[in-house]
C-alpha angles and dihedrals in degrees: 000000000000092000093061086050097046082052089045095047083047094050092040090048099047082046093052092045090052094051083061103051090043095061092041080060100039081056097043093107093051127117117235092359119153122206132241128228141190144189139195127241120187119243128241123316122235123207125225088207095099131108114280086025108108100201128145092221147061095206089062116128149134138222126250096215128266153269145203126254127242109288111261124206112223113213101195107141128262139236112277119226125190120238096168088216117127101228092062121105134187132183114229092201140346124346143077143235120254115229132190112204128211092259093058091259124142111226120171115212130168091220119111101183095132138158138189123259132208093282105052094261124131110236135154120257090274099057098260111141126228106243104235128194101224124201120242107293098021134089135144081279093082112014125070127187128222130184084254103061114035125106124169118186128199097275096059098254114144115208123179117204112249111179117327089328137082113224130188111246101167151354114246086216108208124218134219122197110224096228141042080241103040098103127064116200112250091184132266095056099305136138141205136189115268107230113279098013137117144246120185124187122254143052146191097244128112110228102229114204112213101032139085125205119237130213123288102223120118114228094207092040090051103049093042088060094048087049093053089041092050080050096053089043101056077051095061085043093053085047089057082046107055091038081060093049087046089052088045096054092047091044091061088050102061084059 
């Protein structure tokens, strides 16, 4: 029977990898979005040194099949494109925003695709605001932004034109998780903290007005692996297919 379980880890395991890279394609397009990865470990080793097993060494085993690893996120940066809106806003490096949903919860996302709400205040498109570090005297109380008159530079300052004059109004902080698994995915490119880790402000990105920042999945990349893990899962299936055969074939001789 092991033979039809080594078959069955290696099926599971291909499915579950495909899984993976589907939904890395099905995500290519969008923006801020951070691919998932996965790996394969072996299971545990059984050894054939054991009492009623005629073997010549004492190193002899077999495996007992595979399976994948937890999926990992990886967090390399994305292309950069240029939208030339003002609400749009990339990060040249390492960092992350800072968003406070409706409910009061904190998520952390790369994706700048923001807009402006009734109120003058820059939020994704699912209502979620941009956590701004304001200067002494102002808050979103009384400063609202328009499409007019905001204007981000690399370090993160917000100034609004009064006048003839611009005049910073706020400080857009950065975050960096301490940690490559401090983050778990919420859904639509946001992030939250993992339960006893850390998040410190600052980063070494620019903050780029004007331009989003795509996914980082690799199309190629991407359908090159699904071709090799189809491929290694048609193998686990042949491997089914023949134990079946084998169980078929001592089956008519016992009659």
């Amino acid at each position: 029977m092991r033979i039809f379980w080594n078959g069955k880890t290696a099926m599971n395991a291909n499915q579950e990898k495909l899984d993976v890279i589907s939904n890395n394609l099905a995500n290519v397009n969008t923006t801020g979005y951070k691919k998932l990865d996965v790996n394969f470990t072996d299971l545990m080793s059984e050894t054939y040194n054991k009492l009623g097993y005629p073997t010549n060494s004492e190193k002899a085993f077999t495996g007992t099949g595979v399976k994948t690893t937890e999926a990992l996120r990886t967090f390399t940066q994305g292309s950069l494109t240029e939208t030339s809106l003002r609400t749009d806003l990339a990060i040249d490096g390492s960092g992350f925003f800072r968003m406070e949903k409706p409910d009061g919860t904190i998520a952390y996302t790369r994706s700048g695709s923001l807009n402006l709400d009734g109120y003058g205040r820059l939020t994704d498109g699912r209502g979620n605001l941009l956590f701004l570090s304001f200067k002494e005297g102002y808050g979103y109380d009384n400063v609202q932004f328009t499409s007019d008159n905001l204007t981000v530079n690399k370090n993160g300052e917000i100034a609004i034109k009064r006048g003839e004059e611009y005049q910073i109004v706020a400080t857009i902080p950065l975050y960096t998780p301490v940690g490559d698994s401090a983050l778990y995915s919420v859904g639509e490119s946001l992030y939250q903290m993992q339960e006893g880790s850390q998040m410190v402000m600052g980063g070494d990105g620019d903050i780029l007005q004007g331009y989003i920042e795509n996914s980082n999945v690799d199309m190629g990349e991407e359908f090159t692996d699904m071709i090799i893990t189809q491929r290694a899962y048609q193998f686990g299936a042949k491997i089914v297919e023949t134990a079946d055969e084998m169980w078929a074939m001592i089956n008519d001789l016992r009659r």
